[in-house]
C-alpha positions as CSV (number, residue, x, y, z in Angstrom):
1,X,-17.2,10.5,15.3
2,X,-14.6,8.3,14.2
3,X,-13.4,9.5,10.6
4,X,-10.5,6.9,8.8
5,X,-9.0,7.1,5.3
6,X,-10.2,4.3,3.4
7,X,-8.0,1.2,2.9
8,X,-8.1,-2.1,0.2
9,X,-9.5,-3.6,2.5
10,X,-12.4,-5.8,2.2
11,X,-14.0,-4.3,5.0
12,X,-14.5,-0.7,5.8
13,X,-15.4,0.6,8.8
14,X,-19.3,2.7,8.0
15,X,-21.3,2.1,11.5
16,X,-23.6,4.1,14.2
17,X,-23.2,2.4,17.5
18,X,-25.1,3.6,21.0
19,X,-22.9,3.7,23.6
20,X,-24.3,4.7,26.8
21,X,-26.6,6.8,25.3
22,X,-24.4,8.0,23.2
23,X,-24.2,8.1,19.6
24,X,-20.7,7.1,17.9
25,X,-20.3,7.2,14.5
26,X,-17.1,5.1,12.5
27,X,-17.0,6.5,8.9
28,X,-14.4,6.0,6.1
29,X,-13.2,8.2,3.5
30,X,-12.0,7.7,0.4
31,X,-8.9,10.4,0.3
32,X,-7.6,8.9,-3.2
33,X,-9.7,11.4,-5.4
34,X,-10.1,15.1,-6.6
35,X,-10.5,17.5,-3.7
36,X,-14.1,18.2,-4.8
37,X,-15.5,14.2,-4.8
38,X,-13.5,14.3,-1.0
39,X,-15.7,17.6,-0.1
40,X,-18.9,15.7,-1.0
41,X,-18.1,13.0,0.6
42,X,-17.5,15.2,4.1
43,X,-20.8,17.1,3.2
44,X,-22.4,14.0,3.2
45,X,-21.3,12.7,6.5
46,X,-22.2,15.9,8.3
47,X,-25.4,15.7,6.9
48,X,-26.3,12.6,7.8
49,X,-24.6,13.1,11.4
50,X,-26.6,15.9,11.7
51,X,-29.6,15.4,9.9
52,X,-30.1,17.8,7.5
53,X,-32.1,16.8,4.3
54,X,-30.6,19.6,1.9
55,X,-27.6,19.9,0.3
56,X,-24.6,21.9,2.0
């Protein structure tokens, strides 16, 4: 996984690609908020990497 601190740019970078089998994931992160939104954010993206359905 590929994890960057999101920009004002237009585009952000939010994509799974397979790469000789392998899965590589590009995710952006929005660092310019309270510690708590930027944990949720990072508990998201491990779910979803790792496919759990609950909440951390």
């Amino acid at each position: 996984m590929l994890l960057y601190a999101q920009t004002d740019e237009v585009i952000q970078p939010n994509h799974t690609y397979q790469m000789s089998g392998n899965r590589i994931d590009v995710k952006t992160l929005n660092l310019n908020c309270e510690f708590s939104i930027i944990a949720e954010q990072l508990n998201s993206i491990a779910a979803d990497f790792f496919g759990i359905t609950k909440k951390l």
